[in-house]
SETOR-910286 format. One record per residue: x, y, z of N, C-alpha, C in turn; residue in one letter. Coordinates in steps of 0.05 Angstrom, whole numbers. Each point is the difference from the previous one (the first is absolute). Layout:
BEGIN
n_px | n_py | n_pz | ca_px | ca_py | ca_pz | c_px | c_py | c_pz | code
X | Y | Z | X | Y | Z | X | Y | Z | A
...
END
This chain:
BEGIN
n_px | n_py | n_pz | ca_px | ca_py | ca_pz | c_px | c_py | c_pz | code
2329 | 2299 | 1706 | -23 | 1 | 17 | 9 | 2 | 29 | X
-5 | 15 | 10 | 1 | 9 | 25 | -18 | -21 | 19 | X
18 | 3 | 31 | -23 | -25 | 15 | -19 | 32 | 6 | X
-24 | -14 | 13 | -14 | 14 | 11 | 0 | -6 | 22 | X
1 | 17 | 23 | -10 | 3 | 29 | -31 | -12 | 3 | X
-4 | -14 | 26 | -21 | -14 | 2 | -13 | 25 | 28 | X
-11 | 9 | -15 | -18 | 32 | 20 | -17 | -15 | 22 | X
8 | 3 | 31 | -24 | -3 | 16 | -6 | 22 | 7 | X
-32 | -4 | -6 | -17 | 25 | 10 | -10 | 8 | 35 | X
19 | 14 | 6 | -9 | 4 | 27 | -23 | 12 | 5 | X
-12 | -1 | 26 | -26 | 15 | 20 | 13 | 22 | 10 | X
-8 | 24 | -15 | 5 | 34 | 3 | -17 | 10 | 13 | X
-27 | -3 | -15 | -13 | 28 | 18 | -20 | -18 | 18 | X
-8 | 16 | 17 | -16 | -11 | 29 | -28 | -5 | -9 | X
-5 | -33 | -1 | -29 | 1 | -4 | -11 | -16 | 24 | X
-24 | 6 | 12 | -17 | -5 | 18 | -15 | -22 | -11 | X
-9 | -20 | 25 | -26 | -17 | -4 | -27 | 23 | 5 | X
-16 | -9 | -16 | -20 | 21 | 3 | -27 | -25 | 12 | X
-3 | -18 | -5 | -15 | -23 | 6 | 14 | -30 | -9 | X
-14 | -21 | 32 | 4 | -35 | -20 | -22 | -5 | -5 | X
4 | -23 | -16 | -30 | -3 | -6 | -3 | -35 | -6 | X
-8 | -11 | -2 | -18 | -35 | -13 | -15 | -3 | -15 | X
3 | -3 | -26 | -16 | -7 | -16 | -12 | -24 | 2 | X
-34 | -6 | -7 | -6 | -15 | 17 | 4 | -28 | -11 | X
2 | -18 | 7 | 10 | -25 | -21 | 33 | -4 | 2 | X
19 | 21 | -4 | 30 | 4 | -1 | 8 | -9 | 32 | X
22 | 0 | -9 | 22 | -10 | 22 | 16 | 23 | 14 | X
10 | 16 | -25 | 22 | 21 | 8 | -17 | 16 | 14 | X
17 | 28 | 9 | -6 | 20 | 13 | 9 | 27 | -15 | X
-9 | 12 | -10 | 3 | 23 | -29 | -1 | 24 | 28 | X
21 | 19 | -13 | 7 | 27 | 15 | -23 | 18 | -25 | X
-2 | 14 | 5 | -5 | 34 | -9 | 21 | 12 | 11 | X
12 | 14 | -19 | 28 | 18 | 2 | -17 | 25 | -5 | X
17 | 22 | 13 | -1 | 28 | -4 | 7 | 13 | -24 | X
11 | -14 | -24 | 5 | -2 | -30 | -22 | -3 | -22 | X
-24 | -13 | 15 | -17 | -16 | -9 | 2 | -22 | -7 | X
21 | -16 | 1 | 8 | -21 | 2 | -13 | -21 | 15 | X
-10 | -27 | -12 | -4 | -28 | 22 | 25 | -21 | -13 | X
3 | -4 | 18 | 17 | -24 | 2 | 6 | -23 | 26 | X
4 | -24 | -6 | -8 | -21 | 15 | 23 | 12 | 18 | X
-10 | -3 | 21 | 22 | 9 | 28 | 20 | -19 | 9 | X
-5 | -27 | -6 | 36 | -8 | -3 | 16 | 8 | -7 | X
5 | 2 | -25 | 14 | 19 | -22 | 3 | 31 | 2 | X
-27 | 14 | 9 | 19 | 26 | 17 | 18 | 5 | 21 | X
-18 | -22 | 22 | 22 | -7 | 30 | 30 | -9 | -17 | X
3 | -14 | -13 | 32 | -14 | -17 | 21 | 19 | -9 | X
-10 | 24 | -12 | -1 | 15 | -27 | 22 | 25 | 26 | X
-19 | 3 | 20 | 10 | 19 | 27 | 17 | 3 | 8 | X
2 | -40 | 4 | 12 | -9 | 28 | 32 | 8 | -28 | X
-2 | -16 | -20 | 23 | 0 | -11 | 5 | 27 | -13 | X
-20 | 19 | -1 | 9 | 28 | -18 | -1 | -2 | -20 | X
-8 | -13 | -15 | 0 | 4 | -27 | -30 | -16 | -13 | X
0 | 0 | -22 | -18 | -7 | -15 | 1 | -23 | -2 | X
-16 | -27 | 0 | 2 | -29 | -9 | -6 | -4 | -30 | X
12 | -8 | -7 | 7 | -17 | -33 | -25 | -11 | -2 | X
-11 | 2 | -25 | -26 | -20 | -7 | 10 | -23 | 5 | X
22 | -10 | -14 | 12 | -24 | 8 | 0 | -13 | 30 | X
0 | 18 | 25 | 1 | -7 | 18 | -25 | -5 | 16 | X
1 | -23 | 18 | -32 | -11 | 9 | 9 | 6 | 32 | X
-13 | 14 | 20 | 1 | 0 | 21 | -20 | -28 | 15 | X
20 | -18 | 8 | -14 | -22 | 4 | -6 | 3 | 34 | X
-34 | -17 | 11 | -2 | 5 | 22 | 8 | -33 | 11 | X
19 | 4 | 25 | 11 | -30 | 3 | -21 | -14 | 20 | X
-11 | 8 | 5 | -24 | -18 | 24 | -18 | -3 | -15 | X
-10 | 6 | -22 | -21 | -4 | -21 | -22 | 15 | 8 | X
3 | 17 | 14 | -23 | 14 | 15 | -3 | 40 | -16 | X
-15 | -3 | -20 | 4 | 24 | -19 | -5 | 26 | 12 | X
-8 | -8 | 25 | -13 | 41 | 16 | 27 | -1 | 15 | X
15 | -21 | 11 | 24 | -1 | 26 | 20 | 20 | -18 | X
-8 | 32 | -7 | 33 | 17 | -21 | 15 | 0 | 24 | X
7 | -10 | 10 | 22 | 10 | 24 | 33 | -10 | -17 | X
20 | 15 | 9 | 22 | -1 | -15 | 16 | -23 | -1 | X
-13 | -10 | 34 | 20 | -31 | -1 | -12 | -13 | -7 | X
-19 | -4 | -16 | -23 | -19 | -9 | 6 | 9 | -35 | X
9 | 19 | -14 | 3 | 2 | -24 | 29 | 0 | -16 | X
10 | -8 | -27 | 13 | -10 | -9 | 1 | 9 | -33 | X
21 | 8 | -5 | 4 | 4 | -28 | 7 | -12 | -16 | X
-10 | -19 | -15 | 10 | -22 | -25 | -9 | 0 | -27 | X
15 | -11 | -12 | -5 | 3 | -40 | -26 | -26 | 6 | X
-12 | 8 | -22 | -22 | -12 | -10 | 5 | -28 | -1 | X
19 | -14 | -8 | 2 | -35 | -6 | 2 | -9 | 37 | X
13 | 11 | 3 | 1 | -3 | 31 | -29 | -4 | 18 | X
-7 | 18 | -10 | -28 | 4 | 18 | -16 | -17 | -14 | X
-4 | -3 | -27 | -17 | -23 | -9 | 8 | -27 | 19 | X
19 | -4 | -6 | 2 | -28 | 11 | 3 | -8 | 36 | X
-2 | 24 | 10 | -12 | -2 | 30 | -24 | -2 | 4 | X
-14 | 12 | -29 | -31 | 0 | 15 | -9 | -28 | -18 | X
29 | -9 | -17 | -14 | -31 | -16 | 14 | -18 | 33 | X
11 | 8 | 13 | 3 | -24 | 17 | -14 | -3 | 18 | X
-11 | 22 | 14 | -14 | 10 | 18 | -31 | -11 | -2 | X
-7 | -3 | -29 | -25 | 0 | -9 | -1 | -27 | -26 | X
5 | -18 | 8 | 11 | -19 | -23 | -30 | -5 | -19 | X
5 | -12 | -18 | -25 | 7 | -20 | -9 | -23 | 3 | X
-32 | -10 | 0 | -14 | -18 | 3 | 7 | -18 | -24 | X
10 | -26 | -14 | 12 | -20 | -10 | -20 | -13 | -2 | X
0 | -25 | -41 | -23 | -26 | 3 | 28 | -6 | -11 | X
-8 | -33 | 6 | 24 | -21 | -7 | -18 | -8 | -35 | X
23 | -3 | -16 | -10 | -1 | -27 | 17 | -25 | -11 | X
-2 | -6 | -21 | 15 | -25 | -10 | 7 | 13 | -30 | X
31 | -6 | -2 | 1 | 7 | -24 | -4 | -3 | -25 | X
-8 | 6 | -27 | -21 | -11 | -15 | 29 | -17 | -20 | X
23 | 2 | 2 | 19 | -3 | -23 | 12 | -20 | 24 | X
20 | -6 | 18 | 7 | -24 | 13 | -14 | -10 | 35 | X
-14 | 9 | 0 | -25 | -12 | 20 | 4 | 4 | 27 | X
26 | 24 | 2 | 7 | 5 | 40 | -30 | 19 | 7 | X
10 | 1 | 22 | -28 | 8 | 20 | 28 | 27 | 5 | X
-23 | 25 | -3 | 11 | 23 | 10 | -19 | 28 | 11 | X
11 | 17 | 23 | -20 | 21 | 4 | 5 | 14 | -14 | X
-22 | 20 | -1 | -5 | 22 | -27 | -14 | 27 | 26 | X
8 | 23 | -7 | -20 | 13 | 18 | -28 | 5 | -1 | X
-16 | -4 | 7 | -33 | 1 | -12 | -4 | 29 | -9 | X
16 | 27 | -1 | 3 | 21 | -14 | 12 | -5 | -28 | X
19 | -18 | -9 | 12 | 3 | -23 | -16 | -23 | -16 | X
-21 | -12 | 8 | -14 | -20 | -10 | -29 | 15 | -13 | X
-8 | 20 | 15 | -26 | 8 | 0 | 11 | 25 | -21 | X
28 | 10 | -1 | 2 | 21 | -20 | 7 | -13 | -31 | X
14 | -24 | 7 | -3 | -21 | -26 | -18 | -4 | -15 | X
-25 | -7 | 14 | -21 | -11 | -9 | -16 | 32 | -13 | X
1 | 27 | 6 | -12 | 21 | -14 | 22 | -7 | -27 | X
23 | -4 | -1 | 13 | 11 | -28 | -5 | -22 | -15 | X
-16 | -24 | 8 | -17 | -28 | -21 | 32 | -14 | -1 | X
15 | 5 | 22 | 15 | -26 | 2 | -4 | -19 | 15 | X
-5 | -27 | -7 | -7 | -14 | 34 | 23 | -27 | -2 | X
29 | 11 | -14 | 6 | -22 | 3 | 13 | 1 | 28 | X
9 | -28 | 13 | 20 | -1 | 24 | 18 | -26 | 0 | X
29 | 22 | -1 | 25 | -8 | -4 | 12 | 6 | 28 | X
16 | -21 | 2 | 27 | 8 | 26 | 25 | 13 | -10 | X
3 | 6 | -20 | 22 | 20 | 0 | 6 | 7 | -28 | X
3 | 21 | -7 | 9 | 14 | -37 | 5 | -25 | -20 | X
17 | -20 | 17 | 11 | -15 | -22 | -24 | -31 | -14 | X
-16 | 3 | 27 | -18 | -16 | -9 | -25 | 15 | -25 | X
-6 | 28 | 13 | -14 | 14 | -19 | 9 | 2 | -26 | X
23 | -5 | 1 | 5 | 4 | -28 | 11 | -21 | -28 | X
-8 | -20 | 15 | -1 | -24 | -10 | -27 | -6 | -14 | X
-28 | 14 | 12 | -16 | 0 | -15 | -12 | 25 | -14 | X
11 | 18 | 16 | 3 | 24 | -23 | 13 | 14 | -10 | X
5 | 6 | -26 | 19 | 7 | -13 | 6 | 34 | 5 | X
23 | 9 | -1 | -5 | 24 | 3 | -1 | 15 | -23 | X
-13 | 29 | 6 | -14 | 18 | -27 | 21 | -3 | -27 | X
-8 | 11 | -15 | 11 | -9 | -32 | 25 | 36 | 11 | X
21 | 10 | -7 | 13 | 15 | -5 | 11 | -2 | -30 | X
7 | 27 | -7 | 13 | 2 | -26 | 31 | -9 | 3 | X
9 | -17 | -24 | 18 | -13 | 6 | 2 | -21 | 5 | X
-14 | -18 | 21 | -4 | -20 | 19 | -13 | -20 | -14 | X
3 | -25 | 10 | -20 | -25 | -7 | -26 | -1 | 9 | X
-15 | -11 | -30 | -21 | 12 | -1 | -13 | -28 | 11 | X
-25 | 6 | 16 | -12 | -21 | 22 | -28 | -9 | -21 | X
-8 | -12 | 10 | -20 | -14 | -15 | -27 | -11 | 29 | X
-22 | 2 | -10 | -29 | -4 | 13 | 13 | -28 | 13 | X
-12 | 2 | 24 | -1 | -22 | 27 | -22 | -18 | -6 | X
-23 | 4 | -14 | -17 | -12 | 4 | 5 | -30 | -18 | X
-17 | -24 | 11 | 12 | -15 | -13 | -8 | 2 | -34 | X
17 | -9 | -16 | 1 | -8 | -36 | -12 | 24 | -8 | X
9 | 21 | 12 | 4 | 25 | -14 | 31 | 18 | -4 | X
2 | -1 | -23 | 34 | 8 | -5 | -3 | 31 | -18 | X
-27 | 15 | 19 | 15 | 31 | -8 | 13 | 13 | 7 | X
16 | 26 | 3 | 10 | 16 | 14 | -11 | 8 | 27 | X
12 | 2 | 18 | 0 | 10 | 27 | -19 | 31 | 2 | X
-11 | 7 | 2 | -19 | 29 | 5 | 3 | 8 | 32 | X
-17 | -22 | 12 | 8 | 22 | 42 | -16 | -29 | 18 | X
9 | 5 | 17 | -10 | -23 | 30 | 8 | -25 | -19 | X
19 | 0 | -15 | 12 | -30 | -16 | -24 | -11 | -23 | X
-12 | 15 | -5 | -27 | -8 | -21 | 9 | 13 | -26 | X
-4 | -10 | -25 | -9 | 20 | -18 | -16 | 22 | -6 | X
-4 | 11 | -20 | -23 | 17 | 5 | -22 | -9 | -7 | X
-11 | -20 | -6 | -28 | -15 | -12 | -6 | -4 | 25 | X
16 | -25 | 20 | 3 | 0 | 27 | -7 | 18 | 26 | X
22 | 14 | -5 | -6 | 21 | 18 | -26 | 14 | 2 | X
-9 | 15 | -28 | -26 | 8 | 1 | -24 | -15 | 14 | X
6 | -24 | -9 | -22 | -22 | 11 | -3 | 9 | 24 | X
28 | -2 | 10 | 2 | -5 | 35 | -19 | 22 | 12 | X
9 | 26 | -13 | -4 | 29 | 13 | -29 | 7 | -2 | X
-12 | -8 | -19 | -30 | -7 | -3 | -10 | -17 | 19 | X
4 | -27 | 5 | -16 | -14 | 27 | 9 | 18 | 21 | X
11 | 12 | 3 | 15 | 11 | 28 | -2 | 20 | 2 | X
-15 | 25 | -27 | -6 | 26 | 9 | -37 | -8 | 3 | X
-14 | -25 | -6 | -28 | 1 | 20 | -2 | -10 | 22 | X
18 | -10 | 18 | -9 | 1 | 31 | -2 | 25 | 11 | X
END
C-alpha cells in the first residue's frame, strides 16, 4: 500500500464578491460569489488570506467573539475540539447542585445534560460511572454475565434501564402517557 499524498486544494481561478448580505436573525455575514456561490465570509476572507481551501475539519475561530469583526487579525484557524472548548470556557454552562443517589456527595451537573436525560426517561443522578453502576447493571452481551432485574424480589433476567421485561414494559407504559 502506497502512502497517499494529502492534496491541498488551492484558490485558482478569480472569483469576485458579487454582494454581503445578513440574514435576519444570523450572526455571520454570507458573500455572494461570482460562482454562485454563498459562503460565510470568514471562511472566504481565511481560505484567501492562506490560498487554499479550508478543511471541513477546520473552524475559523473569531477571537473577540464578535461574529461580523472578519478582519484577519481578529480570525484564527483551529480543529474543532479546540474551538469547542473555547467557546465551553468562554460560555460555561449553567450547573444545579444534585446529590448523589448511590453515596450521597453533592455535585454539579450541567442543566443541558439533565434536561437531555430526563427526554431518554433516565432521571437517575450519580456523581460518577462507578457509582452508576453499582445500581445499574450493564446490558446483557453474548458471552458475558448474565444480570438479573433490579427491582426488588424479582430474580428475572435483565431486559433494558436494569428492569426486566414484565418491568420494563410497565415502566414504558406509565411514561409513554404523560
Amino acid at each position: 500500500m502506497e502512502n497517499e499524498e494529502i492534496k491541498e486544494e488551492s484558490i485558482e481561478e478569480e472569483i469576485t464578491i458579487v454582494n454581503r448580505y445578513v440574514y435576519p436573525g444570523d450572526t455571520y455575514i454570507f458573500l455572494f460569489l461570482s460562482n454562485g456561490k454563498v459562503v460565510n465570509e470568514h471562511r472566504f476572507l481565511m481560505e484567501q488570506h492562506l490560498g487554499r481551501k479550508l478543511d471541513q475539519k477546520e473552524f475559523v475561530h473569531h477571537k473577540d467573539g464578535n461574529k461580523k469583526n472578519n478582519s484577519l487579525e481578529n480570525l484564527e484557524v483551529i480543529g474543532h475540539s479546540q474551538h469547542t472548548k473555547l467557546h465551553m470556557d468562554q460560555n460555561p454552562a449553567e450547573t444545579k447542585e444534585l446529590i448523589c443517589q448511590e453515596c450521597g456527595k453533592k455535585f454539579l451537573r450541567p442543566t443541558r445534560v439533565i434536561r437531555d436525560n430526563n427526554k431518554k426517561g433516565s432521571f437517575n443522578t450519580f456523581c460518577s460511572k462507578k457509582c452508576s453502576a453499582k445500581q445499574n447493571p450493564p446490558p446483557i452481551y453474548k458471552g458475558k454475565q448474565t444480570h438479573f432485574c433490579t427491582i426488588a424480589g424479582c430474580s428475572n433476567k435483565y431486559h433494558a434501564k436494569g428492569m426486566c421485561n414484565n418491568h420494563y414494559e410497565c415502566w414504558r407504559r406509565a411514561n409513554s402517557k404523560k
